[in-house]
C-alpha positions in Angstrom: 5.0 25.8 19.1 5.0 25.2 15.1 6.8 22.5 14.4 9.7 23.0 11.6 8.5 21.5 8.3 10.2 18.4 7.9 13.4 17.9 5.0 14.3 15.7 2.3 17.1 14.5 4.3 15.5 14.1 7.4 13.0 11.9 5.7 15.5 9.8 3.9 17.2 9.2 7.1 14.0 8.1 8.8 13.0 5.8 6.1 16.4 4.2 6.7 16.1 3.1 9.3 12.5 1.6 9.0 13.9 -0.6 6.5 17.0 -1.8 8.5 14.2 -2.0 11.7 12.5 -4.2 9.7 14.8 -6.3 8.3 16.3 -7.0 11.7 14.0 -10.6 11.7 13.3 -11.3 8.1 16.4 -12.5 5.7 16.9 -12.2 2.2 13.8 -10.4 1.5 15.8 -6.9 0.5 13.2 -6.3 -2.0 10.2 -7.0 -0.4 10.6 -4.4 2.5 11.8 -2.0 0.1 8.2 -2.4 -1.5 6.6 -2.5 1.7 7.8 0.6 2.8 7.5 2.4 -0.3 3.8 1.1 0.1 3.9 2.7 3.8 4.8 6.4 2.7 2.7 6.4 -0.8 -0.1 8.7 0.1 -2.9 8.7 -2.3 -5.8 10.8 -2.5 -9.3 9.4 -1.2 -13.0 11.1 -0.6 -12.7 11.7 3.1 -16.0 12.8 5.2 -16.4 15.0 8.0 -19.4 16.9 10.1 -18.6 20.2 10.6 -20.1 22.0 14.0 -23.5 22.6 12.5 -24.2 19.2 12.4 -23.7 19.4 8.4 -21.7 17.1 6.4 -19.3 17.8 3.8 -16.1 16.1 1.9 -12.9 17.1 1.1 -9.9 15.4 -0.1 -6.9 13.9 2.4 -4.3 11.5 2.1 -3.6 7.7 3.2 -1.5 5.0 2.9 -1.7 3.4 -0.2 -3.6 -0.4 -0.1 -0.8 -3.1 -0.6 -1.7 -6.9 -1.6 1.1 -9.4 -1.1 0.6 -12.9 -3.4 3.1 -14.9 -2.3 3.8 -18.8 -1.2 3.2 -19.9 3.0 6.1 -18.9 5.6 8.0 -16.6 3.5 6.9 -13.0 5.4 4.3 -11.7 4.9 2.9 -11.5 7.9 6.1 -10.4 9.5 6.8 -8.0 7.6 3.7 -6.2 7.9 4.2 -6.9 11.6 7.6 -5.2 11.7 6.6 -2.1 9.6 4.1 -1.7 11.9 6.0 -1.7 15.1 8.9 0.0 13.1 6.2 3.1 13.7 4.9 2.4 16.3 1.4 1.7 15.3 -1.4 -0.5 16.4 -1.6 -3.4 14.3 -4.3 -5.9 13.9 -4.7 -9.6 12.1 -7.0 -10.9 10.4 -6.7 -14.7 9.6 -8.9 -15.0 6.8 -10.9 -18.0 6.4 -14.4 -19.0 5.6 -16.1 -18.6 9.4 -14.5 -15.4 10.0 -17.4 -12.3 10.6 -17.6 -9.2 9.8 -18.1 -8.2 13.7 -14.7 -9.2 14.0 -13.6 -6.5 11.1 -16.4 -3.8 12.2 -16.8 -4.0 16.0 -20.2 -5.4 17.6 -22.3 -4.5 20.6 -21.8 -6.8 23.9 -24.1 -6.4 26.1 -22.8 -5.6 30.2 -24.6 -3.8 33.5 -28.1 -3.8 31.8 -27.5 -2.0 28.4 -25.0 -2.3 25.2 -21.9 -1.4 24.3 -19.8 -1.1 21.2 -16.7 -3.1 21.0 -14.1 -1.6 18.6 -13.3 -4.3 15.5 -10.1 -4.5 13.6 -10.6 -1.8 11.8 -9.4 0.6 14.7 -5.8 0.2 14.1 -3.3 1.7 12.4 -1.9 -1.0 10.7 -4.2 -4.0 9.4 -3.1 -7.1 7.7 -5.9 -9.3 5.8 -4.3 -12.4 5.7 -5.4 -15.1 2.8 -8.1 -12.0 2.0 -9.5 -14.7 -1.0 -10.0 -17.5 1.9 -13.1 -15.2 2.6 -16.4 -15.1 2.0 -17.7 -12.2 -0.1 -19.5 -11.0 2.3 -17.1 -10.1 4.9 -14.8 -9.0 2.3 -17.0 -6.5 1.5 -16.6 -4.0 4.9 -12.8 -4.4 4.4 -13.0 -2.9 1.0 -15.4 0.0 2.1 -13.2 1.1 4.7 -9.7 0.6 2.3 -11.7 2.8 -0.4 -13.5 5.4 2.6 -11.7 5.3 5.6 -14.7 5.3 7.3 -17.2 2.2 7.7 -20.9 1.9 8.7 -21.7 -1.1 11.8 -24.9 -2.0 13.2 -25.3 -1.1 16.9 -28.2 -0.9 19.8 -28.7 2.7 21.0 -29.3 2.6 24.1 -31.5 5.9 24.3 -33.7 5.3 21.7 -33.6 1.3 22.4 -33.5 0.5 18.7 -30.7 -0.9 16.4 -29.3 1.9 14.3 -26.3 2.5 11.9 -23.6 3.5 13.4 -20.7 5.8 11.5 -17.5 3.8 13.2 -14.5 6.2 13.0 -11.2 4.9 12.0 -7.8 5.7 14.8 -6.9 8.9 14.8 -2.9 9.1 15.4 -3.2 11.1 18.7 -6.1 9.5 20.5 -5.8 11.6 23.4 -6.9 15.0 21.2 -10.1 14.7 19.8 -9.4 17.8 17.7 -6.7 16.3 15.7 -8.3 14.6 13.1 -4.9 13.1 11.3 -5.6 9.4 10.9 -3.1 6.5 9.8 -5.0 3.6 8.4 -3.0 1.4 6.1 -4.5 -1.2 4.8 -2.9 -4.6 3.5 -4.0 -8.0 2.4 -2.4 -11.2 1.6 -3.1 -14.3 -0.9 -1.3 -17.5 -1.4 -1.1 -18.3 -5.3 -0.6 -22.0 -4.3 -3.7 -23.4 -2.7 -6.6 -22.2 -4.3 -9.3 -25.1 -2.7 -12.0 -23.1 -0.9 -11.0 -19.5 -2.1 -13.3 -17.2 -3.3 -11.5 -15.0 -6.1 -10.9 -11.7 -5.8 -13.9 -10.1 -8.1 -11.4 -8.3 -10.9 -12.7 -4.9 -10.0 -11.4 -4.9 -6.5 -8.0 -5.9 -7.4 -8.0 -2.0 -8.5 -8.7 -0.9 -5.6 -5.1 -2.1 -4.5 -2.4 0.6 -5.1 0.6 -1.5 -5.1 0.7 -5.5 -5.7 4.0 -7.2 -5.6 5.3 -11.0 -4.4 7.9 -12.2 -2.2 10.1 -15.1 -3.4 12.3 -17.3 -1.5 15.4 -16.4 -0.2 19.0 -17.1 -1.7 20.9 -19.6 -0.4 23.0 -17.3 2.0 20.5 -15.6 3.7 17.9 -18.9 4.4 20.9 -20.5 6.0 20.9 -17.1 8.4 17.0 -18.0 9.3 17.0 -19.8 12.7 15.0 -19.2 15.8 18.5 -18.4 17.7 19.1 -15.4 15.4 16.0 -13.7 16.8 15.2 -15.5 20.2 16.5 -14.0 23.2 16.7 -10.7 25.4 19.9 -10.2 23.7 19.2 -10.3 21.0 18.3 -7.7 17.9 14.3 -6.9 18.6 12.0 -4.7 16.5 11.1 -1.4 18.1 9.8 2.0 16.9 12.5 3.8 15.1 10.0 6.8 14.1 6.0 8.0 15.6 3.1 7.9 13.6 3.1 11.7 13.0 6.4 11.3 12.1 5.2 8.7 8.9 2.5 10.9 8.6 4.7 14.0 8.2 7.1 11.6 5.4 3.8 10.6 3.6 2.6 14.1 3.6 5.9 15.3 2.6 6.4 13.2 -0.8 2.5 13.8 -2.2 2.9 17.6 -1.8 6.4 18.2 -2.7 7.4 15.8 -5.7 6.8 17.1 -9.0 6.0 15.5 -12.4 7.0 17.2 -15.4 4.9 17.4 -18.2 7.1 15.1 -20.2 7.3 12.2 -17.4 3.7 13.1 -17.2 3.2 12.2 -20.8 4.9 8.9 -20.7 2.6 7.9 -17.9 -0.5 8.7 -19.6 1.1 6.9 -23.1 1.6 3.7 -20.7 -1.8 4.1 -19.2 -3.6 4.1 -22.9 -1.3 1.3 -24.8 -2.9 -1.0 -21.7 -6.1 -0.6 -22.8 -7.3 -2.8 -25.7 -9.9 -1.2 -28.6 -8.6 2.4 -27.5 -7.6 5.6 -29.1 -3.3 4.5 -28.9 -1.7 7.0 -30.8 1.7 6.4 -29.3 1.6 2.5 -29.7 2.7 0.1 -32.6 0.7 -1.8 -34.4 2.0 -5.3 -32.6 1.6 -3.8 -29.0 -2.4 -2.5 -30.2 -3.2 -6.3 -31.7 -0.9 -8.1 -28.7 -2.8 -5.9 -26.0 -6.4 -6.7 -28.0 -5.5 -10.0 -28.5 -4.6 -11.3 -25.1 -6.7 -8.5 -22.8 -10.3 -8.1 -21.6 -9.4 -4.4 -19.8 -6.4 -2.5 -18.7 -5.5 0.2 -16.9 -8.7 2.4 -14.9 -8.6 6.5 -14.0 -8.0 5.0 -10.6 -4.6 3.8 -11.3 -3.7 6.8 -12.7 -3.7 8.7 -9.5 -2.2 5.5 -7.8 0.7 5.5 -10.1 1.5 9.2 -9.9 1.3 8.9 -6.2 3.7 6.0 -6.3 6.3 7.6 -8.2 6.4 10.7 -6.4 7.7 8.6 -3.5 9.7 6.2 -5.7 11.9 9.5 -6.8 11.5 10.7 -3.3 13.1 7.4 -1.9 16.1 7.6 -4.3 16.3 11.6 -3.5 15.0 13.5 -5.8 12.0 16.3 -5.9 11.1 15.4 -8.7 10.3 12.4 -10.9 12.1 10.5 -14.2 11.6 8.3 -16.6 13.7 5.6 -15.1 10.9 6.1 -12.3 7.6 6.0 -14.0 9.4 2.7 -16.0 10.6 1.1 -12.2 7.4 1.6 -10.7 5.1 0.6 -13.9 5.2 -3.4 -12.6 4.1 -2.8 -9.1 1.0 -0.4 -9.8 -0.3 -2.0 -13.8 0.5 -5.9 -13.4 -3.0 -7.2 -11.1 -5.0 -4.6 -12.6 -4.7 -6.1 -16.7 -7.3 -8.3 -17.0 -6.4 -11.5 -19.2 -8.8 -13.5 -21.6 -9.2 -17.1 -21.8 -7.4 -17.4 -25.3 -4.0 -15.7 -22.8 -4.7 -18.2 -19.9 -4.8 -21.1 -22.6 -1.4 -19.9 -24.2 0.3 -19.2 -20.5 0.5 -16.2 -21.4 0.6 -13.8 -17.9 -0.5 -10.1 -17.0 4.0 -9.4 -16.1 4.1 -10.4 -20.2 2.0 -8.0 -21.3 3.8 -5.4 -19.5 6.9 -5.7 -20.6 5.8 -5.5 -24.1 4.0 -2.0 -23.2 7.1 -0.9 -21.8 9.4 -2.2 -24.2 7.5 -0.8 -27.1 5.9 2.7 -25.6 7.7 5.2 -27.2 9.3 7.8 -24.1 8.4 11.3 -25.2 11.4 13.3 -26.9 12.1 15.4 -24.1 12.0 12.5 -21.6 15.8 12.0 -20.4 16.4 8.9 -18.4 18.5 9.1 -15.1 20.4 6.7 -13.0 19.6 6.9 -9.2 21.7 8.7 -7.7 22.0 10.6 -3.9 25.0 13.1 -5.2 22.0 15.7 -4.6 22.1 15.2 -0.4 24.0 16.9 1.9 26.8 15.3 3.4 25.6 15.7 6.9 22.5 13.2 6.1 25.5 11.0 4.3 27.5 11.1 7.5 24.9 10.4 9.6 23.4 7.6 7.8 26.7 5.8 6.8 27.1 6.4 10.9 23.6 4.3 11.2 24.4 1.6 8.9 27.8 1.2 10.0 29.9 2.1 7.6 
């Protein structure tokens, strides 16, 4: 039987309670969930192959989870909150302690060898859910497969066939949400990576062009005074004790993903001010819509700014920014909340910047402070006066008040 399309409501209710499912173990970090999820349920475009059943290849376009990188200091969350958005779904989720012995085997899967002949062993990459940790802790080299399947959603391992008793390339397909039906070819594979800004001895950078392939990049601080006093091992230890559990299936993110890419509309003016935003972060460009002290601070202080890739990123994002705060469509107030998370790692800085302290969150602010918003452009406070009061009832019911 069809299922019924799923609802605005229904998918503000099950966002909900990911958030509060997640928060159940992690204190004062109100801000950084809400970015993770919003990470979780932004669905961007990507090139996504297939071979139909003539044995012929072709590509179309699909959706995914948005690629999240965390910078942040050790023992704040990171890991634990990619852990409980996870399990908040109930996905498979895989670590990956970065460092510089790891292999790529370990990422791709590699052939053990059992009864007389080889098998494949599944890597990493075969989960629904998989958190890099310290990603610049690793060599280049095994970077490299992580990025190809973050970009493809697809990856390429070396494995013995054992019929034709030679190594061959082998086409390693990522895990489809319901394993048990081949024929359902809906896949969940959010990618995320960590760094640590503090300890930089033995990293190997991120090269500046991969940072764009990141959709969303945002940091977690420490905690207020309140909520670190709340962090104790008796809070969460316990069978009694508040545990995180799926709240919500996979098809069930993958109908809320689904749901905010096809159903949120830009306007032509919010549209506008996005493509202003995108062009005043690029130095030496045609900026017809910047000042002259944002075009000589941006060429100044900048080596590149914003790509074509970000531009689909950042439209994606703010679809389900205006979708988490209930709306169908997207505002200003939007496209300006969101600018931070998707255009900060992706300005690149030049040495005269690093030697004047000045940093990438400088720059924009200055674009957004001095981007003119297009005359039809209204801003908006968020606001949920547009749900129904049954979703209202039953989520005050959930939160308990």
């Amino acid at each position: 039987m069809k299922q019924e399309p799923i609802t605005l409501e229904e998918a503000l209710y099950d966002i909900s309670k990911v958030k509060k499912n997640a928060g159940l173990t992690l204190f004062g970090i109100d801000n950084a969930i809400e970015n993770g999820a919003l990470g979780m349920f932004c669905w961007v475009a990507y090139d996504r192959e297939e071979i139909d059943k003539n044995g012929v290849k072709f590509i179309y376009k699909d959706y995914a989870p948005a690629p999240v990188i965390m910078t942040a200091g050790h023992g704040v969350g990171k890991t634990g909150l990619a852990r409980s958005l996870a399990f908040s779904i109930g996905g498979k989720f895989a670590f990956i302690a970065g460092g510089p012995d790891l292999s790529a085997s370990k990422i791709m899967g590699t052939d053990i060898f059992a009864g007389g002949q080889f098998y494949f062993a599944e890597g990493d990459i075969n989960s629904h859910v998989i958190l890099f940790d310290e990603i610049p802790k690793t060599p280049p080299k095994v970077q490299s497969p992580f990025f190809q399947v973050m970009e493809e959603r697809q990856a390429v391992a070396n494995t013995f066939d054992n019929i034709f008793m030679k190594v061959v390339n082998k086409r390693v397909n990522l895990t489809q949400i319901n394993e048990n039906d081949p024929t359902d070819k809906r896949l969940f594979f959010w990618p995320i990576a960590t760094g640590n800004p503090y300890e930089q001895e033995g990293n190997y950078e991120l090269p500046e062009a991969l940072w764009d392939r990141f959709c969303i990049h945002f940091g977690i601080g420490y905690p207020d005074r309140k909520n670190e006093k709340l962090i104790d091992s008796k809070n969460v230890c316990g069978k009694d004790n508040l545990v995180t559990r799926p709240v919500i299936t996979l098809e069930r993110a993958y109908e809320i993903g689904h749901f905010f890419a096809e159903n949120v509309e830009i306007g032509t003016d919010v549209m506008e001010y996005i493509q202003r935003l995108t062009e005043n972060s690029r130095r030496k460009e045609r900026r017809d819509y910047a000042p002259r002290s944002l075009k000589k601070l941006v060429d100044l202080y900048t080596r590149a700014g914003a790509s074509p890739r970000y531009n689909y990123h950042f439209k994606a994002l703010v679809r389900t920014l205006a979708g988490f705060r209930g709306r169908l469509y997207v505002t200003i107030d939007d496209v300006r909340d969101g600018f931070h998370l998707v255009a900060t790692h992706r300005i690149l800085m030049n040495r005269l910047a690093i030697g004047r302290n000045i940093k990438q969150k400088d720059i924009v602010n200055e674009i957004l402070k001095k981007t003119p918003i297009p005359p039809s452009g209204s801003k908006s406070t968020v606001s949920f006066s547009g749900l129904e009061l049954g979703f209202l009832g039953r989520f005050r019911d959930y939160i308990g008040i």
